[in-house]
C-alpha positions as CSV (number, residue, x, y, z in Angstrom):
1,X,124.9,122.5,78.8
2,X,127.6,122.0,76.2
3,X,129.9,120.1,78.2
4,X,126.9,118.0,79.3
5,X,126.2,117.3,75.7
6,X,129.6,116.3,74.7
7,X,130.2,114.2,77.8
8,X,127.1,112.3,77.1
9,X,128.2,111.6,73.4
10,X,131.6,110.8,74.6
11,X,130.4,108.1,77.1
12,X,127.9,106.0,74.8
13,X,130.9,104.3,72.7
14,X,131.9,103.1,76.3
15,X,128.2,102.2,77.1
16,X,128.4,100.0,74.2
17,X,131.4,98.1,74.9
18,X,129.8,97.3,78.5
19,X,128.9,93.6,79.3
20,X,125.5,92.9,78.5
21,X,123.5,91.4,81.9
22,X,122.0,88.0,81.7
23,X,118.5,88.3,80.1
24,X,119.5,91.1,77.8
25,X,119.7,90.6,73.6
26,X,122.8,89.9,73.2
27,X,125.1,92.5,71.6
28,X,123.2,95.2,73.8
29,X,125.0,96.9,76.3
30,X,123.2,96.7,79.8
31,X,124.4,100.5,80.4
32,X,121.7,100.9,77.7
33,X,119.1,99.1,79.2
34,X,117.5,101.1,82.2
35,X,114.8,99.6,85.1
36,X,111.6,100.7,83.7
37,X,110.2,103.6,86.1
38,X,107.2,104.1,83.9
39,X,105.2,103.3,80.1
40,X,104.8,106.2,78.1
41,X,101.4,105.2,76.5
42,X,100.1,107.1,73.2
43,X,96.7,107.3,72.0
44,X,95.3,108.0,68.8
45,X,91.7,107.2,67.5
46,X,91.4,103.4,65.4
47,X,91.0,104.0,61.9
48,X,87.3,104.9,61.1
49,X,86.8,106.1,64.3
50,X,84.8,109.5,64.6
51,X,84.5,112.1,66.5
52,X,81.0,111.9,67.8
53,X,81.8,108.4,68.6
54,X,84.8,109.9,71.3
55,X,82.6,112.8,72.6
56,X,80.3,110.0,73.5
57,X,82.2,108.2,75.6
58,X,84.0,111.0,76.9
59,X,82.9,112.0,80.0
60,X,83.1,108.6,81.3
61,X,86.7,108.4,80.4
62,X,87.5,112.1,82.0
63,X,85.8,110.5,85.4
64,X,87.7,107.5,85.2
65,X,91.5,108.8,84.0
66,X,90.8,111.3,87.5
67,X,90.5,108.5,89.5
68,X,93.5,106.9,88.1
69,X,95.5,110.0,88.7
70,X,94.0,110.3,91.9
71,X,94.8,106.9,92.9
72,X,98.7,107.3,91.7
73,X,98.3,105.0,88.5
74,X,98.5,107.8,85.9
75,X,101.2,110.6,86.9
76,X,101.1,112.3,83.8
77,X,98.8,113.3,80.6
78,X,98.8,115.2,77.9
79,X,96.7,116.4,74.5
80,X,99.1,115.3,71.4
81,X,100.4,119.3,70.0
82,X,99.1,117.9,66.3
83,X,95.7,117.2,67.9
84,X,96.0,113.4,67.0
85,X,95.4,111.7,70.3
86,X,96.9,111.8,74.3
87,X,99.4,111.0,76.1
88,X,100.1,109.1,79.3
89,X,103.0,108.4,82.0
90,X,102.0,105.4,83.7
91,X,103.1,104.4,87.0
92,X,104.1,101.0,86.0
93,X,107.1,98.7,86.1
94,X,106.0,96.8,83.0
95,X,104.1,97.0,79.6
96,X,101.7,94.1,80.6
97,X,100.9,96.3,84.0
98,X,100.5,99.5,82.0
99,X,98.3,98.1,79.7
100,X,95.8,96.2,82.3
101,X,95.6,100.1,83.9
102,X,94.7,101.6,80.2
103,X,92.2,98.4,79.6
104,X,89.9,100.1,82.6
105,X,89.0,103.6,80.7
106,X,86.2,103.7,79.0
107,X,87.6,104.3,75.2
108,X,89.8,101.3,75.5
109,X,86.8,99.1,76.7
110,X,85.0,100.3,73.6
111,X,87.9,99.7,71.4
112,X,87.8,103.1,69.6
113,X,91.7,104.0,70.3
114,X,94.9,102.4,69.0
115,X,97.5,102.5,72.1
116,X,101.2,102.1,72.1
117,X,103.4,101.3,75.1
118,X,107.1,102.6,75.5
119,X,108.5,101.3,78.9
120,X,110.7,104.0,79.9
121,X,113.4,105.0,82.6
122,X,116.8,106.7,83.7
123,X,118.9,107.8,81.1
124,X,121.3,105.5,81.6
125,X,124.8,107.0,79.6
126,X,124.5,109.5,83.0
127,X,125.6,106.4,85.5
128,X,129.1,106.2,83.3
129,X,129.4,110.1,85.2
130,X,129.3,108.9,88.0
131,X,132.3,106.5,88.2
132,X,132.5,102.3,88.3
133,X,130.5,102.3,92.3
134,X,127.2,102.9,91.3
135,X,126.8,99.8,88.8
136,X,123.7,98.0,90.2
């Protein structure tokens, strides 16, 4: 696990010399820049929000996340560990298509949660291990 941690540090100063691909900010390497596999979305209750206001709304929301996991939209969710809102992994490949899924629940129709959206995807310093071939 070591060696794995001190490989990865050694490769990111040759991440960020890499040539940036078109469409990128410049100045950012493209190494650092991975194909979005998923959003991570996080929700917390809007300011003023209250409890009883959530609990009302629910069992709707339980029903309808379900059928989103059931249907292969949501892979993932969790209860934040401080208690301060949930988390999702979104089968998306972009924020806009994340957040038309999220638009569907219940809560977000009634505009009681704040929602961020993280695209995410491979950890991109691990294609420098394996060699120049696997550039895409």
């Amino acid at each position: 696990m070591k060696f794995m941690i001190a490989l990865l540090i050694a490769v990111l100063p040759a991440a960020s010399s890499a040539q940036s691909q078109p469409g990128t900010a410049p100045g950012v390497p493209s190494i650092a820049i991975p194909k979005t596999t998923e959003v991570l979305v996080i929700q917390t209750p809007r300011k003023g929000v209250t409890a009883p206001q959530i609990m009302d709304v629910i069992p709707a929301e339980i029903r309808a996340t379900v059928k989103l996991y059931l249907d292969g939209k949501i892979r993932e969710w969790y209860s934040r560990g401080d208690g301060k809102g949930v988390i999702f992994l979104v089968d998306a490949k972009t924020e806009d298509e994340a957040r038309a899924i999220m638009e569907t629940l219940p809560l977000a129709k009634e505009q009681l949660m704040e929602t961020e959206y993280i695209p995410v995807g491979p950890l991109m310093p691990l294609r420098a291990l394996m060699g120049s071939g696997t550039q895409q």
